[in-house]
N, C-alpha and C positions, 0 to 999 in steps of 0.2 A: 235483884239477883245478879249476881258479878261473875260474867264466864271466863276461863283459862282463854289469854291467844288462842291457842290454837283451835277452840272452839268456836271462834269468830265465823259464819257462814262464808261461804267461797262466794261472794258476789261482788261486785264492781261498787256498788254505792249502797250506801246505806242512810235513810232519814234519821233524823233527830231520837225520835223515840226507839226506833230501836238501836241507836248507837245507848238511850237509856237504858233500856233493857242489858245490853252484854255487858255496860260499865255498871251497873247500878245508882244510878244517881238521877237527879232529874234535870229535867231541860235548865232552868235557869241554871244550874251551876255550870253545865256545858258551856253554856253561853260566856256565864261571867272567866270560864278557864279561857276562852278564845279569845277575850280582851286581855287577859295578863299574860297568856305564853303564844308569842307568835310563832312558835313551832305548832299549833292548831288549831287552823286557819282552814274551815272546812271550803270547798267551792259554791256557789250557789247556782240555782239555774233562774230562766229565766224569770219564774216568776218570786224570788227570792225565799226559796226554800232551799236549808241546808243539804249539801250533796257530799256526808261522809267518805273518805275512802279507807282501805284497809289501816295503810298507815296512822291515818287519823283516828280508828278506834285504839289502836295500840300504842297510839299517844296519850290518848285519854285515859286509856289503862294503868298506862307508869306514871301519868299525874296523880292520880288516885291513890295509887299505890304509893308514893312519895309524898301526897299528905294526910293519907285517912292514916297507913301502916306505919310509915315510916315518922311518921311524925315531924316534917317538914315544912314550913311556913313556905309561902307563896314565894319568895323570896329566894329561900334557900333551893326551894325546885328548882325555882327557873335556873340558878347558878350549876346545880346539881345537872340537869338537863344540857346546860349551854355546854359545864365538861364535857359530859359524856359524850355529845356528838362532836366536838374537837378531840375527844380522845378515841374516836374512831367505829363511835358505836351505831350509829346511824352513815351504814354503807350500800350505798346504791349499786344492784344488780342489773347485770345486761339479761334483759327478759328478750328470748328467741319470740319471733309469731306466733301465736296461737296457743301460749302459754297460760295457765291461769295460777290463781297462788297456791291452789293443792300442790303443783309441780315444785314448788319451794320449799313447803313448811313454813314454819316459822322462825324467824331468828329472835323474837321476841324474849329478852332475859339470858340468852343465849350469852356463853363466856367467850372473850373473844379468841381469837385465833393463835394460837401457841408461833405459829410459823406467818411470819409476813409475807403478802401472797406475791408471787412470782409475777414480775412485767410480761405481757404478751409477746408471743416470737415476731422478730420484724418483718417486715412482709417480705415477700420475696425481691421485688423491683422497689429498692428505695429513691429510685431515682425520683418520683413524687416528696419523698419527705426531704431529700438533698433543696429541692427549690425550694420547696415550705424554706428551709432552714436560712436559706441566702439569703430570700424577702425577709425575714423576720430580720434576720444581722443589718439590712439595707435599712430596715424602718428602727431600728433600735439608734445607729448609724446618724440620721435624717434626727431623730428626736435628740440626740445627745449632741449635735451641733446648733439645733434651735435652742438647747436649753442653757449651752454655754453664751450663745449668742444674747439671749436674753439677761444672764445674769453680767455678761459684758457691756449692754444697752444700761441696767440698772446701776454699775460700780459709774460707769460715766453721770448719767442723771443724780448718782448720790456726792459725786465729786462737787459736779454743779452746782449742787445747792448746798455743799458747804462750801464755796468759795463766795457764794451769792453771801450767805447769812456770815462770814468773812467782814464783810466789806461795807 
């Protein structure tokens, strides 16, 4: 029996059989999807038992759905799947304390956003992001003179030894 997202119980982890239950399918196919898509890749605990998270049923879900429905080889999912989250479909929310996923919904199948979403206002005292930004120019600075240096160490060692094999 195969439930909607949004039907997924609001709880933190989920075992194996009941991630089979909401996807429909059984343990070993789970298992065999976790060695071909490392997008799900559940946690384990200590005694090595799988420890589903929300994500990871809704991964399983679009797996399923991309190769029972869609008719997709293992293959084309994973490709399918690799877009999708380069093309922005797998985007990570800033959860406040004490949130749980009722407070969200689902973005599950969800289309994505008409309007690309606005940068944060900068803080008020940039004076912290000013120094970030100096160290960063100072180590960028330090790396692009070690890297010229090294490529000026190799043009000499490559002269070297064509004057050696020269001669």
């Amino acid at each position: 029996m195969q439930q909607d997202a949004s039907e997924i119980p609001d709880k933190l982890f989920f075992k194996i059989g009941e991630v089979c239950d909401i996807v429909g399918v059984q343990a070993h196919v789970l298992r065999y999807w976790e060695t071909e898509f490392p997008m799900l890749q559940p946690q384990k605990n200590p005694s090595g038992q799988r420890n589903y998270r929300r994500r990871d049923v809704e991964m399983a879900m679009r797996i399923k759905q991309l190769l029972y429905e869609e008719g997709f080889t293992i293959a084309g999912a994973k490709r399918k799947l690799s877009s999708e989250s380069r093309g922005g479909a797998a985007r990570l929310k800033i959860v406040p304390p004490g949130a749980t996923a009722s407070d969200f919904g689902s973005d599950f199948g969800a289309p994505p956003p008409t309007e690309p979403p606005q940068p944060p206002n900068p803080p008020s005292s940039s004076r912290l992001s000013r120094d970030t930004l100096k160290r960063l120019r100072l180590m960028a600075e330090d790396l692009l003179t070690t890297l010229n240096r090294d490529v000026t160490t190799a043009k000499v060692q490559t002269g070297q030894l064509e004057s050696q094999l020269e001669h």
